[in-house]
N, CA, C and O atoms as a GROMACS GRO file, in nm:
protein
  552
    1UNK      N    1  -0.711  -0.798  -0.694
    1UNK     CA    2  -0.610  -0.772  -0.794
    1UNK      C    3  -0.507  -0.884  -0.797
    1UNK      O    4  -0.490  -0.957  -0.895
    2UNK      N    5  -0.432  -0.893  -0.672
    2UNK     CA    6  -0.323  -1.021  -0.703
    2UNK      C    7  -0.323  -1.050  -0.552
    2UNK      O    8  -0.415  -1.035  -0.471
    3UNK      N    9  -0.166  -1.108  -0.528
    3UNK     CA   10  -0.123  -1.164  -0.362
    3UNK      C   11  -0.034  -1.068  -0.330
    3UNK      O   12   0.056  -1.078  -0.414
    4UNK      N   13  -0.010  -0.985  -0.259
    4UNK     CA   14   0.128  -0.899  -0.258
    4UNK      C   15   0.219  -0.962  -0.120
    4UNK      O   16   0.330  -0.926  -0.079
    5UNK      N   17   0.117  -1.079  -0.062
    5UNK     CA   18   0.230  -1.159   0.005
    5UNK      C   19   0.285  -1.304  -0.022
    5UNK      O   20   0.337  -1.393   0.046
    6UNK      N   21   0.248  -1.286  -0.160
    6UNK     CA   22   0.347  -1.438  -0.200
    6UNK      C   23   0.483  -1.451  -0.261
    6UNK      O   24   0.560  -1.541  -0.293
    7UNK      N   25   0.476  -1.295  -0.261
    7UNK     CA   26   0.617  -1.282  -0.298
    7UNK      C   27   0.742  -1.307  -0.245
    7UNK      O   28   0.841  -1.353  -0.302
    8UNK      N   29   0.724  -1.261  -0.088
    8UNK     CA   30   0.826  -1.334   0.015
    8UNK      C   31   0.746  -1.328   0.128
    8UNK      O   32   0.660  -1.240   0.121
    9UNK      N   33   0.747  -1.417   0.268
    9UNK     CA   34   0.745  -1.410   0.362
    9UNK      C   35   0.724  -1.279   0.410
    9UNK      O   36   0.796  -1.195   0.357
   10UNK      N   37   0.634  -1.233   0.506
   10UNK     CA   38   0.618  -1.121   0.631
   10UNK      C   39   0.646  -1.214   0.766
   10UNK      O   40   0.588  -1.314   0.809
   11UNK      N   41   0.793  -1.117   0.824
   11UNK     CA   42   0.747  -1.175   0.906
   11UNK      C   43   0.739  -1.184   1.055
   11UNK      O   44   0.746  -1.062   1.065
   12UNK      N   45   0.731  -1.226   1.186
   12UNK     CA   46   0.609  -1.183   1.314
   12UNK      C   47   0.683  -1.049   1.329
   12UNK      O   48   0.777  -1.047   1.249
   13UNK      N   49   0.678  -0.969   1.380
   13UNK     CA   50   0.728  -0.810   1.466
   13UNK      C   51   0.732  -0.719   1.337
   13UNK      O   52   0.759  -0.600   1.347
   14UNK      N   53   0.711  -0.764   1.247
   14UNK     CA   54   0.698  -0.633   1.091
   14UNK      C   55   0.652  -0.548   1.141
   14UNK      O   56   0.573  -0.552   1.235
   15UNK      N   57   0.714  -0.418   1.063
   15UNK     CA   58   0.621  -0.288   1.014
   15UNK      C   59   0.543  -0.294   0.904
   15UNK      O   60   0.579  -0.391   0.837
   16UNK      N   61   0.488  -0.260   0.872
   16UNK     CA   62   0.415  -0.292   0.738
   16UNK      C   63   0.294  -0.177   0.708
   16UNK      O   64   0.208  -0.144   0.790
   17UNK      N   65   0.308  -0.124   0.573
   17UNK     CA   66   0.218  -0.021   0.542
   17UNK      C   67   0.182  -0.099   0.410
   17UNK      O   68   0.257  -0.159   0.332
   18UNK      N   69   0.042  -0.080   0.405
   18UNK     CA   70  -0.040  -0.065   0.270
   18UNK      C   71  -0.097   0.020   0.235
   18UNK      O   72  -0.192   0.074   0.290
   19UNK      N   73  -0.025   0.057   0.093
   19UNK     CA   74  -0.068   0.140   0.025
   19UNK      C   75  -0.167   0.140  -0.061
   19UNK      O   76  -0.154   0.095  -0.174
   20UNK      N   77  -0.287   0.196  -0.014
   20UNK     CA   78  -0.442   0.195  -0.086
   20UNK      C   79  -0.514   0.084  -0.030
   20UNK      O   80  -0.580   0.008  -0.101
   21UNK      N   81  -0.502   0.072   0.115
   21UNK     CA   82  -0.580   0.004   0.172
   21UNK      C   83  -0.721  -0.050   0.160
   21UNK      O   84  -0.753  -0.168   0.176
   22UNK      N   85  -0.793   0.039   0.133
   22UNK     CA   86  -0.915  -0.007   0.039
   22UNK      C   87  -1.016  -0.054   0.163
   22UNK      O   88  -1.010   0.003   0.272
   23UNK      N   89  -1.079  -0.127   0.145
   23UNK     CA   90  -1.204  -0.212   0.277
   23UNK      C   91  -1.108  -0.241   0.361
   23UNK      O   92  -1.152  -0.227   0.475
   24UNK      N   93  -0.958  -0.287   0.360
   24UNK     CA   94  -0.877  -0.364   0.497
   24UNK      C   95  -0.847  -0.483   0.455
   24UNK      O   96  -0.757  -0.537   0.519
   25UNK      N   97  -0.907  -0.560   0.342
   25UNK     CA   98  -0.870  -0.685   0.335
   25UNK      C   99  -0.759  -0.738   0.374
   25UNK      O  100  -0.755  -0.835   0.450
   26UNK      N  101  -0.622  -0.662   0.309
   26UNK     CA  102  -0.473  -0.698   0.297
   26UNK      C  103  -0.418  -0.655   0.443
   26UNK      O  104  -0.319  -0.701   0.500
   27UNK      N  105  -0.524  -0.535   0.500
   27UNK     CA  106  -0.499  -0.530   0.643
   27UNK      C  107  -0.473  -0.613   0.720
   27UNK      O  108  -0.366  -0.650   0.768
   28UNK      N  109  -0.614  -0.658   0.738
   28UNK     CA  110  -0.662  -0.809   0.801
   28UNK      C  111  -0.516  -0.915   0.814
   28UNK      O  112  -0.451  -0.933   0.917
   29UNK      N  113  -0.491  -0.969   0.698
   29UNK     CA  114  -0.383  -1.064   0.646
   29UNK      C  115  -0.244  -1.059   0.671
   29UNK      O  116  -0.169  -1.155   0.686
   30UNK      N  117  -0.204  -0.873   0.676
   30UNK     CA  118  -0.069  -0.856   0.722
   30UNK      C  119  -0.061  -0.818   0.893
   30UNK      O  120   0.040  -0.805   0.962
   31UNK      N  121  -0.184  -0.808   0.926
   31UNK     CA  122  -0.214  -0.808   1.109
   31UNK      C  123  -0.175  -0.973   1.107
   31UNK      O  124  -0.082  -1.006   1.180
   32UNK      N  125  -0.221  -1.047   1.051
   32UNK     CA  126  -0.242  -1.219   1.156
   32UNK      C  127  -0.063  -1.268   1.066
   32UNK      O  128  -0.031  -1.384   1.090
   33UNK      N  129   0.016  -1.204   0.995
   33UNK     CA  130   0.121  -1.253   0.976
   33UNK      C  131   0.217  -1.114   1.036
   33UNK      O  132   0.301  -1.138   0.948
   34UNK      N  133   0.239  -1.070   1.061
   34UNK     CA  134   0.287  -0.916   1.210
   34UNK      C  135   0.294  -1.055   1.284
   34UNK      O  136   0.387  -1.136   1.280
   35UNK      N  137   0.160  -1.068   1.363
   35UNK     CA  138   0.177  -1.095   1.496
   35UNK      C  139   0.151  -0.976   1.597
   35UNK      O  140   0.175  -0.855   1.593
   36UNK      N  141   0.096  -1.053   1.680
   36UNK     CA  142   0.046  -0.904   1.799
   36UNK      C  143   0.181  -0.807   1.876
   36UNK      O  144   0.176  -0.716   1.959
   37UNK      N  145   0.345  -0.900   1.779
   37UNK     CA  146   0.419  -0.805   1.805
   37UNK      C  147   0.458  -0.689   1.681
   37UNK      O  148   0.560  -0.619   1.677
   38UNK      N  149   0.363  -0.691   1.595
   38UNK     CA  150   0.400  -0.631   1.502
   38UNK      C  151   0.303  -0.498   1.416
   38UNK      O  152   0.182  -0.519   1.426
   39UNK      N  153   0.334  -0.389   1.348
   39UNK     CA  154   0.236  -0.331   1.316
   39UNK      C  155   0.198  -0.273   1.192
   39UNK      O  156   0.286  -0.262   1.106
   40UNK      N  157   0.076  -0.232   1.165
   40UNK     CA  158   0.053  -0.241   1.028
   40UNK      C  159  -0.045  -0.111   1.021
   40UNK      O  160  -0.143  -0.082   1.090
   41UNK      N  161   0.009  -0.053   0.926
   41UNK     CA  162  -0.069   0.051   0.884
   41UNK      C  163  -0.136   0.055   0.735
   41UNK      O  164  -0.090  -0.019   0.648
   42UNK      N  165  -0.235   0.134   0.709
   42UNK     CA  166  -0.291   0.151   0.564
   42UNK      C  167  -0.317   0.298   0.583
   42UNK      O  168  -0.335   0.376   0.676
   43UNK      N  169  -0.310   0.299   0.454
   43UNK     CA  170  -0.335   0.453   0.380
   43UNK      C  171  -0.414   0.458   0.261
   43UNK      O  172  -0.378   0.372   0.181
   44UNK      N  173  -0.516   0.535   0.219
   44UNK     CA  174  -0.644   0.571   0.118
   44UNK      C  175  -0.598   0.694   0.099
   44UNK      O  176  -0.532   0.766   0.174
   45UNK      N  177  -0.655   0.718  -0.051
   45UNK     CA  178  -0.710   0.824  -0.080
   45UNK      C  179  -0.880   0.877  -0.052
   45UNK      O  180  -0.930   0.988  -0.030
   46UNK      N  181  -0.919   0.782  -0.060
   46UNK     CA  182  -1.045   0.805  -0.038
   46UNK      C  183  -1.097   0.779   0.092
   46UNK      O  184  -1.039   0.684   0.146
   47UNK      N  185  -1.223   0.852   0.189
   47UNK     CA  186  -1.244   0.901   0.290
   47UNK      C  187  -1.345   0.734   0.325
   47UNK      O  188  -1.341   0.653   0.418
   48UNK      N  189  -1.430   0.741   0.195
   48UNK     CA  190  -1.484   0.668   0.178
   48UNK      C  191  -1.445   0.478   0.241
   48UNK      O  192  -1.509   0.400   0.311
   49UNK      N  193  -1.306   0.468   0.170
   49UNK     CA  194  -1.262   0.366   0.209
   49UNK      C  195  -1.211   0.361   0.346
   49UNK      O  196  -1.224   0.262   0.418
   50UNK      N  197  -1.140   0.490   0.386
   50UNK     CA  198  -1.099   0.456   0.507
   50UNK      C  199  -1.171   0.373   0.627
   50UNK      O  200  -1.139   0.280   0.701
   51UNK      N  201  -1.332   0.488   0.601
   51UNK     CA  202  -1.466   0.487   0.655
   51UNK      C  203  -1.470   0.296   0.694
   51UNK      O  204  -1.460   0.216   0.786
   52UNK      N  205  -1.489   0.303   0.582
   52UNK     CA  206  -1.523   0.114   0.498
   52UNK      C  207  -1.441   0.004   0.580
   52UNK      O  208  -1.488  -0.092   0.641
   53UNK      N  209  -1.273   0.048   0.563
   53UNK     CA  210  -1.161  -0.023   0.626
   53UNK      C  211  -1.188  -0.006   0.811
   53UNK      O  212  -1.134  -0.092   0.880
   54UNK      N  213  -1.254   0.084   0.871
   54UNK     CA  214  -1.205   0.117   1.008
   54UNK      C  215  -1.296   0.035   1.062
   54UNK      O  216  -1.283  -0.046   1.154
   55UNK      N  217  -1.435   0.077   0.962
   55UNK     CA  218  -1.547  -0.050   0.999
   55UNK      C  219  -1.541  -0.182   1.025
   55UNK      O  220  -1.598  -0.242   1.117
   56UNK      N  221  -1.450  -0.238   0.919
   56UNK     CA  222  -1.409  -0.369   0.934
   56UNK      C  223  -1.336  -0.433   1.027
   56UNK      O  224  -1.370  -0.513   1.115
   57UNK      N  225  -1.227  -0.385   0.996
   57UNK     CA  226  -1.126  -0.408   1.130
   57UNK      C  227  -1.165  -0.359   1.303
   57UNK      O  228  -1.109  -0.379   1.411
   58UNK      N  229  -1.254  -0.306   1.272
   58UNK     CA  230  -1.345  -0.362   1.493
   58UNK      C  231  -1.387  -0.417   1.462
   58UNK      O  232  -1.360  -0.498   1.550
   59UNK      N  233  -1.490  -0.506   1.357
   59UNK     CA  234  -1.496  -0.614   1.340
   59UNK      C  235  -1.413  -0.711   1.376
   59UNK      O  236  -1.475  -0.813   1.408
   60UNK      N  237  -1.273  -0.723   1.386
   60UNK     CA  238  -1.187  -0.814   1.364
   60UNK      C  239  -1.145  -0.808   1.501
   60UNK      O  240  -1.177  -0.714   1.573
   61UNK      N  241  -1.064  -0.917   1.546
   61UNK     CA  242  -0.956  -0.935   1.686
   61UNK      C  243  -0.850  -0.927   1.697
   61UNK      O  244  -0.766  -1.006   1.740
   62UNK      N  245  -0.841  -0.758   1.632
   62UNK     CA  246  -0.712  -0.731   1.620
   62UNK      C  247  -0.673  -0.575   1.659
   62UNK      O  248  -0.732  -0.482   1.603
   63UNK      N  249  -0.595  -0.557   1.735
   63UNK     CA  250  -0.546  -0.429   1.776
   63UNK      C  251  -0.437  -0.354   1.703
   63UNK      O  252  -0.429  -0.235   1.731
   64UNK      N  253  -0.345  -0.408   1.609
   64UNK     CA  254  -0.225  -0.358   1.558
   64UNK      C  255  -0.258  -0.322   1.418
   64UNK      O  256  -0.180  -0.367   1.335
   65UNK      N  257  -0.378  -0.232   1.365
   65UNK     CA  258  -0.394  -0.149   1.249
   65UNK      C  259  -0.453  -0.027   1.324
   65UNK      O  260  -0.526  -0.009   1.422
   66UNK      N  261  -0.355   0.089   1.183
   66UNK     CA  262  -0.351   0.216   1.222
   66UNK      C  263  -0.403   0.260   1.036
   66UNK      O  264  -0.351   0.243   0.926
   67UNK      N  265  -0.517   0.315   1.082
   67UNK     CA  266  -0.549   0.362   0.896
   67UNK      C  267  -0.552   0.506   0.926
   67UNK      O  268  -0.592   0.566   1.026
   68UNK      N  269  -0.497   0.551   0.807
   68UNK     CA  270  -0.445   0.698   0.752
   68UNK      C  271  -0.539   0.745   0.638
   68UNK      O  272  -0.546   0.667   0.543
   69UNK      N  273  -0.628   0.884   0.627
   69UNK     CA  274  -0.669   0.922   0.483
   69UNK      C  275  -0.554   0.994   0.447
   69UNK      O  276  -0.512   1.071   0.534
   70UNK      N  277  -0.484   0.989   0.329
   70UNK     CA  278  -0.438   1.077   0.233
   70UNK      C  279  -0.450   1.174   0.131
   70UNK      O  280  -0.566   1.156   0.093
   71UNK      N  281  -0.412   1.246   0.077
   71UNK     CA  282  -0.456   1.359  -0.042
   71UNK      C  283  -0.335   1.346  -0.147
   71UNK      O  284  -0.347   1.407  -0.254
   72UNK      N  285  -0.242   1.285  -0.128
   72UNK     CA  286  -0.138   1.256  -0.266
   72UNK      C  287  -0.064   1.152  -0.248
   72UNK      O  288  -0.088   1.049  -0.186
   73UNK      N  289   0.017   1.181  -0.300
   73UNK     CA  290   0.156   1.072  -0.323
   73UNK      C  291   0.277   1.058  -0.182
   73UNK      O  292   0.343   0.961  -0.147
   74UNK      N  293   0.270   1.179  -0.132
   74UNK     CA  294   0.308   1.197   0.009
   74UNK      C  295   0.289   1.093   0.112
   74UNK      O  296   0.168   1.072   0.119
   75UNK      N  297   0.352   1.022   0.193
   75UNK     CA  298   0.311   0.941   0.277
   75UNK      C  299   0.353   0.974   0.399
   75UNK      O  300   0.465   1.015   0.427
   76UNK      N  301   0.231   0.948   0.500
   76UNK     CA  302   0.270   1.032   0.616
   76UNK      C  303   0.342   0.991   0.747
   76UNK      O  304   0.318   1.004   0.868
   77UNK      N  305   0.437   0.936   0.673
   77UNK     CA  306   0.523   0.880   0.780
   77UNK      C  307   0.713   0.913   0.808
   77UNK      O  308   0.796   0.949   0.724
   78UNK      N  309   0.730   0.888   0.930
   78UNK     CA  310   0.888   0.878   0.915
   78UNK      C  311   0.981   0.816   0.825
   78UNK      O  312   0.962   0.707   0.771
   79UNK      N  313   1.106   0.905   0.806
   79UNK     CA  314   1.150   0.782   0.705
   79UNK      C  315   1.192   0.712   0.772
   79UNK      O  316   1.206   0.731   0.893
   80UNK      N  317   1.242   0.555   0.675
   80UNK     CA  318   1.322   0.418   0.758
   80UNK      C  319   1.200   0.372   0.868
   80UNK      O  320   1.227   0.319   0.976
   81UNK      N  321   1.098   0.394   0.836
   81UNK     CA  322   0.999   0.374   0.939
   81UNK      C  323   1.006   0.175   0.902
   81UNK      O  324   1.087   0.106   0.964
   82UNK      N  325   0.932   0.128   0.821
   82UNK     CA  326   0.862   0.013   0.787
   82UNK      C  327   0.960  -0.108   0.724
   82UNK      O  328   1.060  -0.081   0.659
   83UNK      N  329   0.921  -0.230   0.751
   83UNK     CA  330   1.030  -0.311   0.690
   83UNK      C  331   0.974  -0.347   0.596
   83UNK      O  332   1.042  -0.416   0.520
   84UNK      N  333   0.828  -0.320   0.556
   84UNK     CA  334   0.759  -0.369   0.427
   84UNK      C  335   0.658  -0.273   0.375
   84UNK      O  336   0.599  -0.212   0.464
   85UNK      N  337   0.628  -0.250   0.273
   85UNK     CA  338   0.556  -0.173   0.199
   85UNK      C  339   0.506  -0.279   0.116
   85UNK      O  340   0.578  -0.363   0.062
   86UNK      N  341   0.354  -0.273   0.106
   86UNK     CA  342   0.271  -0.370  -0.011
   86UNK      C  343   0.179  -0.254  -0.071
   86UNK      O  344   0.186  -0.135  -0.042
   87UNK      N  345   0.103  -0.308  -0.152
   87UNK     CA  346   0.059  -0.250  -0.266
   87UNK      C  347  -0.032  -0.370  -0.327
   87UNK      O  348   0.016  -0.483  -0.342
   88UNK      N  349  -0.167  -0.337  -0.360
   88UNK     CA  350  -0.226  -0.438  -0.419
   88UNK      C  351  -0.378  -0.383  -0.513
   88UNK      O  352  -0.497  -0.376  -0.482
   89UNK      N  353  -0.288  -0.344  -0.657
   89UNK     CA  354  -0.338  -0.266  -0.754
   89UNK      C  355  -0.380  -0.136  -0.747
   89UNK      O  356  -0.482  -0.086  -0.792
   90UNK      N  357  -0.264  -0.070  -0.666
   90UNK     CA  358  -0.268   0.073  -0.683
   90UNK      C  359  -0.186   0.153  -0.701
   90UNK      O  360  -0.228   0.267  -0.681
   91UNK      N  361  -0.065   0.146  -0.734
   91UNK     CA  362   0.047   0.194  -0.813
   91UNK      C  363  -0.010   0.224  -0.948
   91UNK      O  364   0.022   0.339  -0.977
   92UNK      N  365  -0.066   0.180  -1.022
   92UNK     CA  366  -0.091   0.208  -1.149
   92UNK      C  367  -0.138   0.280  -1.158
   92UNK      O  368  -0.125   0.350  -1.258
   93UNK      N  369  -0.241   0.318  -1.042
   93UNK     CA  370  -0.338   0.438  -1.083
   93UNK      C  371  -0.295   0.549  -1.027
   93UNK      O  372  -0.368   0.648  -1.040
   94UNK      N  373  -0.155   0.564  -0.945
   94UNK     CA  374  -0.122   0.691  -0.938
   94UNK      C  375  -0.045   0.802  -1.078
   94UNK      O  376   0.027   0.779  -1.175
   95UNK      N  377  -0.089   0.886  -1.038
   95UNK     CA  378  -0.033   0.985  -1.199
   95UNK      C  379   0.116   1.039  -1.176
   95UNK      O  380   0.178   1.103  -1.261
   96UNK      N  381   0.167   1.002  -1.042
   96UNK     CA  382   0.281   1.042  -1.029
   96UNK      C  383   0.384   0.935  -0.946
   96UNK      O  384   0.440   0.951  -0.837
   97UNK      N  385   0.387   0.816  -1.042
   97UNK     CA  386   0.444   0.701  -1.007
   97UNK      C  387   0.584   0.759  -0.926
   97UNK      O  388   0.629   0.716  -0.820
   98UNK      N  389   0.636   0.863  -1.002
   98UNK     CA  390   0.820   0.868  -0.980
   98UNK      C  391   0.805   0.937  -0.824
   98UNK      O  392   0.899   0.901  -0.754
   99UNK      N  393   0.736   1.004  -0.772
   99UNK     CA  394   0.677   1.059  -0.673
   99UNK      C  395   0.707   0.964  -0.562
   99UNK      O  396   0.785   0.953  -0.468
  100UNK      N  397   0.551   0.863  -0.650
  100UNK     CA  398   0.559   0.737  -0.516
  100UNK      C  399   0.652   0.658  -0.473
  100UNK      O  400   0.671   0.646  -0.352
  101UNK      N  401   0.702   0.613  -0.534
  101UNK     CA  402   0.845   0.551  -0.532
  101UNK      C  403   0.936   0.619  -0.436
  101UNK      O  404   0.998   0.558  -0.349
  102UNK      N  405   0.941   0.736  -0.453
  102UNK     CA  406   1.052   0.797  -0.408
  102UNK      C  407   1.011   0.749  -0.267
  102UNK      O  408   1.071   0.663  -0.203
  103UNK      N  409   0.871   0.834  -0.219
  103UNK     CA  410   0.817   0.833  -0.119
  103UNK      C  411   0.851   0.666  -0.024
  103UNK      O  412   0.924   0.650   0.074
  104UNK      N  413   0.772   0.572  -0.094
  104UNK     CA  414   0.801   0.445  -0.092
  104UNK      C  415   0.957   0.391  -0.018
  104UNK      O  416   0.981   0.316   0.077
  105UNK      N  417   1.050   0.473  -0.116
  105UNK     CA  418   1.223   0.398  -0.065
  105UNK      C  419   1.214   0.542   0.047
  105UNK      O  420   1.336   0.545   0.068
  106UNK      N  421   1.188   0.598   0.088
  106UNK     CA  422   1.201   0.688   0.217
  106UNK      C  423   1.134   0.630   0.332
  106UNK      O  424   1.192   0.634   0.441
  107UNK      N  425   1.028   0.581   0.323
  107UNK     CA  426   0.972   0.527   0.442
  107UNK      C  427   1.006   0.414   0.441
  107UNK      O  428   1.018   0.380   0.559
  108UNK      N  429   1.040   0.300   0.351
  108UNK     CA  430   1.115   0.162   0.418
  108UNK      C  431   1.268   0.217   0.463
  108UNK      O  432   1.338   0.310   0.423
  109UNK      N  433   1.282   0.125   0.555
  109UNK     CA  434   1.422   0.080   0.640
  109UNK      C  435   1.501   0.046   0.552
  109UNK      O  436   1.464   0.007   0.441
  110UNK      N  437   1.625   0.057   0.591
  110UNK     CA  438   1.724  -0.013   0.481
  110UNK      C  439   1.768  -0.146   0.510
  110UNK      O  440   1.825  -0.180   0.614
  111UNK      N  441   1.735  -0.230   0.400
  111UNK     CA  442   1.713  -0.363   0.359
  111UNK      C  443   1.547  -0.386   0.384
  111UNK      O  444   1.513  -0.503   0.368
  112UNK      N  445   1.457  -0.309   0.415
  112UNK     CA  446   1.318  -0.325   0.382
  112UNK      C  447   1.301  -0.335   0.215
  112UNK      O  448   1.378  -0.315   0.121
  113UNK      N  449   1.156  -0.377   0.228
  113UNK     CA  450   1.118  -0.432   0.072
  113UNK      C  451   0.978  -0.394   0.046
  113UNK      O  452   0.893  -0.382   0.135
  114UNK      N  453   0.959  -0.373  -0.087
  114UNK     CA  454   0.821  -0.330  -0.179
  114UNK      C  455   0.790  -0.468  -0.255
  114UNK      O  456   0.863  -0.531  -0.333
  115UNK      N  457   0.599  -0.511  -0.187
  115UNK     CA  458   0.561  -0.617  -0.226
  115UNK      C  459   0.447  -0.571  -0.275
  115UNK      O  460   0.346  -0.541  -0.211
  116UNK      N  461   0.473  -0.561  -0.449
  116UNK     CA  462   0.307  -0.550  -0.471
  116UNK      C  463   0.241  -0.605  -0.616
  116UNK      O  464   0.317  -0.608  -0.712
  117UNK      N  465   0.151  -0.633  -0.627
  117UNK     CA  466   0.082  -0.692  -0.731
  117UNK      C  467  -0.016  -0.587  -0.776
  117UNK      O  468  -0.099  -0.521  -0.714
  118UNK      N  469   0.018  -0.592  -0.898
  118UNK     CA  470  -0.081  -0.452  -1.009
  118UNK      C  471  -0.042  -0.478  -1.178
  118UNK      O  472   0.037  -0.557  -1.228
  119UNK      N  473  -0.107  -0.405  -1.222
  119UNK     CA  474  -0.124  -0.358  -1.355
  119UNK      C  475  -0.031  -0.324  -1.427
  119UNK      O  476   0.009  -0.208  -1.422
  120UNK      N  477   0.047  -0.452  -1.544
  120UNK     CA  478   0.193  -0.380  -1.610
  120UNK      C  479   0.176  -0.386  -1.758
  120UNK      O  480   0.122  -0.488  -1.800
  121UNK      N  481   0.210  -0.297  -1.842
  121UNK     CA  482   0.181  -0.352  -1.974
  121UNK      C  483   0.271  -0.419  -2.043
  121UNK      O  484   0.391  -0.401  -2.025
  122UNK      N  485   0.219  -0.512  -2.136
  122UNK     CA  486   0.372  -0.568  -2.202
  122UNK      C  487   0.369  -0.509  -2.342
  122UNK      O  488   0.455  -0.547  -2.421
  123UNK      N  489   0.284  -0.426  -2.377
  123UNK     CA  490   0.338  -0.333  -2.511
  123UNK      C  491   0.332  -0.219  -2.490
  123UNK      O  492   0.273  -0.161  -2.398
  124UNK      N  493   0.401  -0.173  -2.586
  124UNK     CA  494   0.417   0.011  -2.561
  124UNK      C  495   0.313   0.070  -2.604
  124UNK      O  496   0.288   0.083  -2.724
  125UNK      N  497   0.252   0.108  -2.523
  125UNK     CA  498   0.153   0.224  -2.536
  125UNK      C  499   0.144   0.343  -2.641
  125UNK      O  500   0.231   0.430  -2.638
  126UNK      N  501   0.035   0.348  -2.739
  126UNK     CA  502  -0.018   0.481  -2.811
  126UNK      C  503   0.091   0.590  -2.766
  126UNK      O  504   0.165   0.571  -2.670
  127UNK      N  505   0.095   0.705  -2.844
  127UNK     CA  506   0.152   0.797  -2.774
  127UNK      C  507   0.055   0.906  -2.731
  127UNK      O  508   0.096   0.999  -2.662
  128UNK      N  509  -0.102   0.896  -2.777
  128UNK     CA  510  -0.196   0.974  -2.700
  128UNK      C  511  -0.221   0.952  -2.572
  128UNK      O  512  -0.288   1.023  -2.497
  129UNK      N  513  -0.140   0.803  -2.537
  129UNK     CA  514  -0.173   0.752  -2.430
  129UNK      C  515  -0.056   0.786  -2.310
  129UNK      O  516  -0.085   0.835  -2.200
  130UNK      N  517   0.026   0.764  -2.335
  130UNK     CA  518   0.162   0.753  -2.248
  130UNK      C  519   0.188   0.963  -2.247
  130UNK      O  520   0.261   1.027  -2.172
  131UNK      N  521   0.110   1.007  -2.342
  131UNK     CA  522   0.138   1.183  -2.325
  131UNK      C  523   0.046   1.218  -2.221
  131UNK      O  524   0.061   1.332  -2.177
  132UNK      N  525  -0.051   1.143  -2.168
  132UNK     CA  526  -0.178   1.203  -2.063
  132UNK      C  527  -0.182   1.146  -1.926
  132UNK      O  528  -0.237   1.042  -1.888
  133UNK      N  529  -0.128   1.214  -1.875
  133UNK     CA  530  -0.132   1.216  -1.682
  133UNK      C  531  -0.264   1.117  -1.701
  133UNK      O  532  -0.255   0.995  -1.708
  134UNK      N  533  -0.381   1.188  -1.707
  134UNK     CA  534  -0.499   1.099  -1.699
  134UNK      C  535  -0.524   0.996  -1.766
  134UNK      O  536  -0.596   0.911  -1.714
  135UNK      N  537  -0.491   0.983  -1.849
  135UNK     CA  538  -0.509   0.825  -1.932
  135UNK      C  539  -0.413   0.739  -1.910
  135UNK      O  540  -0.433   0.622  -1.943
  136UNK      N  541  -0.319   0.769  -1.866
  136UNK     CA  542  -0.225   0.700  -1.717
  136UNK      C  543  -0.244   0.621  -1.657
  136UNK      O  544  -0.210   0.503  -1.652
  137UNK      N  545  -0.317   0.700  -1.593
  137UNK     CA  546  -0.401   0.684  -1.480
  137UNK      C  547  -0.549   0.603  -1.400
  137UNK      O  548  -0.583   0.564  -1.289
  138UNK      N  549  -0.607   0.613  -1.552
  138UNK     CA  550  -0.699   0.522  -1.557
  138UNK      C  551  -0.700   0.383  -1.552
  138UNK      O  552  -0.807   0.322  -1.559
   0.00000   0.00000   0.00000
């Protein structure tokens, strides 16, 4: 989808959660910029990916990822937990953006930050479109 770390610097001893972790890729990337003093979690909706992501990462030479399955917008963590939250094309596809967000500024720290690259439109949407949770969503 995009870079959700070129936006600013991560950097060594981070917290760091990704949201919609997916195979681990962005895992991978925010483990070797952490640093082995730092830690990184992901979260899925799908069981599937987690599966996919856990696989990968013993693959890898890295000890500081913790993957989570999820069932909503809920994130299962403390608040003020993380100094970074990324995202890399999956905000869009939640149906309850105002949700995530919220969720999102509860679990970063204060002066933590949201880094993510996704899907924005630059015209206004149908109104069959912008009226349907699911076509949202898609």
């Amino acid at each position: 989808m995009g870079n959700p770390f070129s936006i600013e610097d991560i950097k060594q001893g981070s917290t760091l959660l990704d949201i919609g972790c997916g195979a681990g890729f962005d895992l991978f990337i925010a483990s070797k910029l952490t640093g082995p003093g730092g830690q990184v979690y992901g979260i899925d909706l799908t069981q599937e990916m987690i599966d996919r992501a856990q696989k990968n990462i013993k693959k890898l030479d890295t000890t500081n990822i913790t993957i989570k399955h999820v069932d909503s917008e809920k994130i299962p963590f403390k608040d003020n937990m993380f100094d970074v939250v990324i995202s890399n094309g999956v905000i869009n596809l939640s149906p309850c953006k105002q949700d995530l967000f919220q969720e999102i500024k509860r679990v970063l720290k204060p002066g933590g930050r949201l880094q993510f690259a996704d899907i924005v439109a630059e015209n206004e949407l149908p109104s069959n479109l912008t009226g349907s949770l699911e076509a949202w969503a898609q």
